[in-house]
NUVEXMI-921401 format. One line per field, with one value per residue (C-alpha): residue number from 1; x, y, z. Coordinates in steps of 0.001 Angstrom, whole numbers. Example, Ala and Ser with C-alpha at 12.3 -4.5 7.8 and 13.67 -1.06 7.14 Angstrom:
2
num <- [1,2]
xx <- [12300,13670]
yy <- [-4500,-1060]
zz <- [7800,7140]
% end
This chain:
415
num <- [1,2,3,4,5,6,7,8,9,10,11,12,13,14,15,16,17,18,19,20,21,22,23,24,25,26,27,28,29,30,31,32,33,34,35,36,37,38,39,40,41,42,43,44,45,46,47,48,49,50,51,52,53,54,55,56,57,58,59,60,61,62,63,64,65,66,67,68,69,70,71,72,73,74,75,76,77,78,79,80,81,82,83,84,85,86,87,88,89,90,91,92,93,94,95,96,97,98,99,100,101,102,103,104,105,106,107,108,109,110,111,112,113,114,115,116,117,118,119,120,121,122,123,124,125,126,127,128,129,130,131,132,133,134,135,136,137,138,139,140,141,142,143,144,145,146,147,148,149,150,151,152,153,154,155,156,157,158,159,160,161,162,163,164,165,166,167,168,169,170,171,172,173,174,175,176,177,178,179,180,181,182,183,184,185,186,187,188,189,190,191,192,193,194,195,196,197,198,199,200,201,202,203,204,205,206,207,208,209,210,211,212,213,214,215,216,217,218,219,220,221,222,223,224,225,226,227,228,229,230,231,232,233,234,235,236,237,238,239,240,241,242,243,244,245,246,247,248,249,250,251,252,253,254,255,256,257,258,259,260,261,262,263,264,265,266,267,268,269,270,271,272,273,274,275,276,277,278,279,280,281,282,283,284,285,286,287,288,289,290,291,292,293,294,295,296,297,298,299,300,301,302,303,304,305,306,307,308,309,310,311,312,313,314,315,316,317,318,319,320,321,322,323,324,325,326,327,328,329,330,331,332,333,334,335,336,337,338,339,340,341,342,343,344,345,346,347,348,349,350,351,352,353,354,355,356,357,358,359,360,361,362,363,364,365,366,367,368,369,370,371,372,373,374,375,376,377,378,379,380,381,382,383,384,385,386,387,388,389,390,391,392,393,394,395,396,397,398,399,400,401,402,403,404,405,406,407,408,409,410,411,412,413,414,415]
xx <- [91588,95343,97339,101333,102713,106093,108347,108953,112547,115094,116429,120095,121288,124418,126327,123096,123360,123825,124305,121256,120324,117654,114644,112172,108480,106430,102912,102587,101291,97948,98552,97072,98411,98492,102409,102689,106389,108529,111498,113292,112874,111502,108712,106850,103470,102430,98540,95860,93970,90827,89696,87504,84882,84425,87092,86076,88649,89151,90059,86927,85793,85735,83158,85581,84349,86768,85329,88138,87687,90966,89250,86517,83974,81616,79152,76077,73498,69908,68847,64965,64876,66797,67384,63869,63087,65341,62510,61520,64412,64156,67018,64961,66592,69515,71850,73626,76823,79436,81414,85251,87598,89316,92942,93740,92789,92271,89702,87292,86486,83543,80857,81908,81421,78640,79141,78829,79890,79509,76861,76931,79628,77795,76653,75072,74207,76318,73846,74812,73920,75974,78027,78199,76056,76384,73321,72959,70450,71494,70744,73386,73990,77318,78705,81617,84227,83056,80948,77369,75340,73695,71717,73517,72604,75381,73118,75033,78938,79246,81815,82698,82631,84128,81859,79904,76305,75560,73756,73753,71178,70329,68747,65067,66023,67299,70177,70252,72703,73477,77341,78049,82038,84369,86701,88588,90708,92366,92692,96166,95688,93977,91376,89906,88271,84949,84363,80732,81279,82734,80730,84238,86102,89645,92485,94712,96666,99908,99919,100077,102795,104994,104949,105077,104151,101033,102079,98070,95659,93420,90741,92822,90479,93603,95769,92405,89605,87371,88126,90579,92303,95710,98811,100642,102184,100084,101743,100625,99166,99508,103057,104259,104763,105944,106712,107493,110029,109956,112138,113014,116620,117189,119978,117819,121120,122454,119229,119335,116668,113272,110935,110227,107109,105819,105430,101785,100004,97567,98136,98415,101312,103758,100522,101276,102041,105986,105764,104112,102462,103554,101677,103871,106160,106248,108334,109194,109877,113397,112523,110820,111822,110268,111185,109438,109414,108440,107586,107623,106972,109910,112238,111399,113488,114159,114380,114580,113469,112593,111940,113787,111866,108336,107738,103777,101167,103468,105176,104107,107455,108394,112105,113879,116584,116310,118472,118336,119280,120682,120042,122662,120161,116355,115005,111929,111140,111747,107913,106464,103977,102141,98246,96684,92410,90938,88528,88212,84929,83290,79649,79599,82889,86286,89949,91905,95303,98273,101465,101642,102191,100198,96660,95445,92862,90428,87950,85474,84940,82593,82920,81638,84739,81862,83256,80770,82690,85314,87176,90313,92566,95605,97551,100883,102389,100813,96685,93851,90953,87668,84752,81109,80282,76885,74609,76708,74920,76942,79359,83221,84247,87508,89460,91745,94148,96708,96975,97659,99985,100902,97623,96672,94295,92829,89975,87378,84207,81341,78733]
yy <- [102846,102787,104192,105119,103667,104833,107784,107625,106293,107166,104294,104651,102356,101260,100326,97973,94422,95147,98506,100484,98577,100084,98110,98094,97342,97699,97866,97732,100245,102689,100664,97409,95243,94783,94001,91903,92470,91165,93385,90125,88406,91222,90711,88001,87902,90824,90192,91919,94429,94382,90804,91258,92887,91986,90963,88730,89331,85605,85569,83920,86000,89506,90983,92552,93170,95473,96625,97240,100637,101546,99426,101639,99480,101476,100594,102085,101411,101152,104147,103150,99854,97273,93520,92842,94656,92882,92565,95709,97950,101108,102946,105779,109690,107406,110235,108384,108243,105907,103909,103152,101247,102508,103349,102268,98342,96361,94942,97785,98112,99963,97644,98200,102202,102378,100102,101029,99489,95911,93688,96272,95598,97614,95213,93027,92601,89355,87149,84716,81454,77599,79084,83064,84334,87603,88415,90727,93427,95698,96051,97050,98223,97543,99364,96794,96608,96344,99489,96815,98181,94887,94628,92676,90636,89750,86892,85888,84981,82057,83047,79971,77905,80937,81000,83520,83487,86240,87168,89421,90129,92513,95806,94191,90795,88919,87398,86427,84224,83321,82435,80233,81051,79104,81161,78149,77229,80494,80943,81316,85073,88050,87635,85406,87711,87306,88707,89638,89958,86599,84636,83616,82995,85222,83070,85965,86642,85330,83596,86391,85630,86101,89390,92694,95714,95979,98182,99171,102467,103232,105664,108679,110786,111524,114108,115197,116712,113686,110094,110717,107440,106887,105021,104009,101471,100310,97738,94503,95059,91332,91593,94962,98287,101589,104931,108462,110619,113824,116461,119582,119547,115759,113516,110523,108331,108838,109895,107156,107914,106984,106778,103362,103791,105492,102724,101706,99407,102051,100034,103714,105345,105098,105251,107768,111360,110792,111746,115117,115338,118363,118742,115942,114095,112752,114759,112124,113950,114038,114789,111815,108429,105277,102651,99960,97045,93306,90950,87166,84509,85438,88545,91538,93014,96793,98320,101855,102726,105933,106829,107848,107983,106913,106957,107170,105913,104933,101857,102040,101845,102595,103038,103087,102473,99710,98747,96276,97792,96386,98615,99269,99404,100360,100172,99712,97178,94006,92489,93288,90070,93051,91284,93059,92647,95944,96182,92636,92286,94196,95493,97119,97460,96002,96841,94520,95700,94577,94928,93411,94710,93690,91675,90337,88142,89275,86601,86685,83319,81342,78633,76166,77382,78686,82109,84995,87641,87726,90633,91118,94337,95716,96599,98834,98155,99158,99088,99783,98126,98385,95726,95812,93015,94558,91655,89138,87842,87159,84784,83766,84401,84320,87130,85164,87791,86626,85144,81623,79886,82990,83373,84151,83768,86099,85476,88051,88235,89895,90909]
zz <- [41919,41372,44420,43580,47267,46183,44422,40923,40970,38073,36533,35583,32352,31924,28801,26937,25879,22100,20804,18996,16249,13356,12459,10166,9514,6235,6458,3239,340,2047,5021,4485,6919,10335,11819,14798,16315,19271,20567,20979,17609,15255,12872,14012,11254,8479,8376,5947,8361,6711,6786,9825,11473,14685,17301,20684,23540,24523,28550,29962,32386,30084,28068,25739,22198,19839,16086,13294,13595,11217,8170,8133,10877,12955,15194,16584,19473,18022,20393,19825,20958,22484,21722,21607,19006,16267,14213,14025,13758,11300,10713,8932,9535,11231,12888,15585,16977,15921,18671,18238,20270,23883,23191,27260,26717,23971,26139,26454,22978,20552,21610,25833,24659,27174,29965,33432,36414,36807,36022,32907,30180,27148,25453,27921,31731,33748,34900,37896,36665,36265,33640,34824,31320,30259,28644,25492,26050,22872,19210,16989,13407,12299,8603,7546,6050,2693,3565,4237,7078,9369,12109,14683,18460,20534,22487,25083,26427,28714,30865,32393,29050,26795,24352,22353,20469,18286,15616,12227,8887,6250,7755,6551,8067,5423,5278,9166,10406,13874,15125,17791,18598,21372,22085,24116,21132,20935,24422,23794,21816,22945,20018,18096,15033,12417,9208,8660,5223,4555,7352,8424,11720,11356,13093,12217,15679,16856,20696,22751,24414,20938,20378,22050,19795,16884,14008,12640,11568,14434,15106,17727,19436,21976,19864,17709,18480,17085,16162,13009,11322,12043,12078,14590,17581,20040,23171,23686,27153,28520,29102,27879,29464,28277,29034,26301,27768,25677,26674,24301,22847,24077,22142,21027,20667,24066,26783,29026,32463,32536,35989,36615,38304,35143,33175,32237,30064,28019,24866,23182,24639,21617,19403,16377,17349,16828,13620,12096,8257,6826,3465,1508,3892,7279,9715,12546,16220,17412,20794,22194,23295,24167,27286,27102,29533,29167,32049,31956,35006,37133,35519,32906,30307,29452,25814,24544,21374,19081,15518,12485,9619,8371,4610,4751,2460,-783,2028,4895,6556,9842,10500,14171,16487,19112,21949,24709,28165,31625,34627,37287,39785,39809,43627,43913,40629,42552,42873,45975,46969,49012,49338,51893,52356,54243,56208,57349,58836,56302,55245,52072,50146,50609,49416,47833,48123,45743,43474,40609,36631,33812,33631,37152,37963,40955,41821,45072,46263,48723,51125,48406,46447,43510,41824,42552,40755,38878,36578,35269,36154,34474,37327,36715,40127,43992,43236,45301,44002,45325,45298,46072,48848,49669,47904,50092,52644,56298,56257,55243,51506,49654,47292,44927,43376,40553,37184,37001,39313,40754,42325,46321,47990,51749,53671,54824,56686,55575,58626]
% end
């Protein structure tokens, strides 16, 4: 549970670093290609969209499994059987309902549709074991993107060692072929991608750390009233945070406020209602801006950015103006190291209080130093977060809260 410890504070820009400069990116003709792109250095890789099927989120401790959902993948739940029955699956009358990726984190994607709360990620149940297993308890049938419909297994994701076991075959069972994935080597991207189709690992990503926004076709179900393909921008929620100011008669060029304590990672908030089909063209919005804010190790950097024209189909080229911003003053943004364990004895639940932006690490740890739980959160600054300690038994544990070497560690007692 997120809890907003202070007022939204308008940020007042002075003159920016370089004046408004307009970019471009080309997705290329219907939208084939997927544009990776840094604020700082611009394009950074154009990469054909549909050469995979499946995409494996590749922090260790996540469950995170994302379909390509805007190359025509979906994904169902066998709704008669489970994992055990991978023999016997019959798709007969098959009238289910297709899954699609969240538009909040690219780490709760289609196959995470139906998790519930921990030990239940969707496609599998954590097990605690030497290497933390989450165990695949669902049976799948994925249509591709060459329009094949398999039967498919996720086995099993070692948290500890970051790998991933899974399974696919023909609808009748032929064809199978099990995949054993380490998603160590590309530790350094947010995925690490297979094509069904071409029995092929998909190195297609650049590090994360690289680039900033994803120009790609999506399924929306935010702006329509069911999952409709589209294209847009979505943030890349590791380091990047954003924030659409629309306000009705606004001068694009010169509005310069924005709430600090609005940003948020939601990987969707530029996403694709800027612009407006109107029969023939595109129609791009002249009344909405984007802030967008990037956070390293030790400082973060501001841009502003909105869009001027978008050709469609025939290019796939987005046009818009970009500009690099220094702030007089924002109070409030400097990172408060606020770490705060309540209540300490505790029985059931405790909070784990913090500020920090971006992807956190929350780990619950014993005297023996072995990890008991562990998740990953996407704070946006001051966070609550609550965590069930009732399968503890008495004694001294430790919540480490962090990513990296920016990691700390409390001590609480559980009674």
């Amino acid at each position: 549970m997120k809890r907003t410890l202070l007022l939204s504070i308008i940020a007042l820009l002075a003159v920016g670093l370089m004046a408004q400069v307009q970019k471009e990116v080309i997705t290329g003709e219907g939208y084939a290609n997927d544009v990776y792109y840094s604020l700082e250095n611009g394009t950074v890789t154009t990469v054909q969209r549909d050469n995979w099927d499946i995409g494996f989120y590749t922090f260790y401790y996540s469950a995170g499994l994302n379909a390509n959902n805007g190359s025509g993948v979906e994904l169902y739940t066998y709704s008669e059987g489970d994992i055990n029955d991978w023999a016997t699956l019959d798709t007969t009358g098959m009238d289910w309902t297709p899954m699609y990726n969240s538009l909040e984190s690219f780490e709760e994607g289609a196959f995470n549709a139906h998790a519930l709360e921990h030990p239940d990620y969707g496609w599998g149940i954590f097990n605690m074991g030497g290497q933390f297993p989450i165990d695949g308890d669902s049976l799948f049938v994925i249509k591709t993107v060459s329009g094949a419909y398999k039967k498919l297994a996720i086995i099993q994701k070692l948290a500890a060692a970051n790998t991933w076991s899974f399974k696919y075959a023909n609808l009748d069972g032929t064809d199978e072929d099990s995949v054993f994935l380490d998603a160590t080597q590309y530790a350094d991207k947010n995925f690490v991608f297979y094509s069904i189709d071409s029995a092929k690992i998909q190195d297609r990503e650049p590090a994360k750390a690289d680039w900033d926004l994803l120009f790609t076709k999506y399924k929306d179900y935010i702006n329509w009233p069911t999952y409709f393909p589209v294209t847009g921008v979505l943030i890349n929620d590791d380091h990047v945070l954003a924030q659409e100011v629309r306000e009705s008669g606004m001068d694009q060029a010169t509005h310069n406020t924005f709430a600090d304590s609005s940003f948020t990672d939601t990987i969707s908030v530029i996403g694709s209602d800027w612009k407006h089909y109107n029969g023939a063209s595109y129609d791009v919005i002249d009344t909405v801006v984007y802030y967008l804010k990037t956070y390293g190790e030790t400082d973060s950097t501001y841009y502003k950015l909105y869009f001027t024209d978008f050709s469609g189909t025939s290019e796939g080229k987005y046009t818009f103006m970009q500009e690099k911003l220094t702030l007089t003053s924002i109070p409030g943004t400097e990172e408060d190291q606020l770490l705060q364990v309540y209540p300490n004895p505790a029985t059931d639940r405790i909070h784990v209080v913090f500020d920090q932006n971006g992807p956190t690490d929350i780990s619950l740890i014993d005297m023996t130093g072995r990890v008991i739980k562990s998740t990953r959160y996407r704070g946006a600054g001051f966070t609550d977060y609550s965590l069930d300690i009732s399968s503890l038994n008495p004694g001294i544990y430790f919540v480490q809260v962090g990513t990296g070497m920016n990691s700390k560690v409390l001590r609480f007692i559980k009674e």
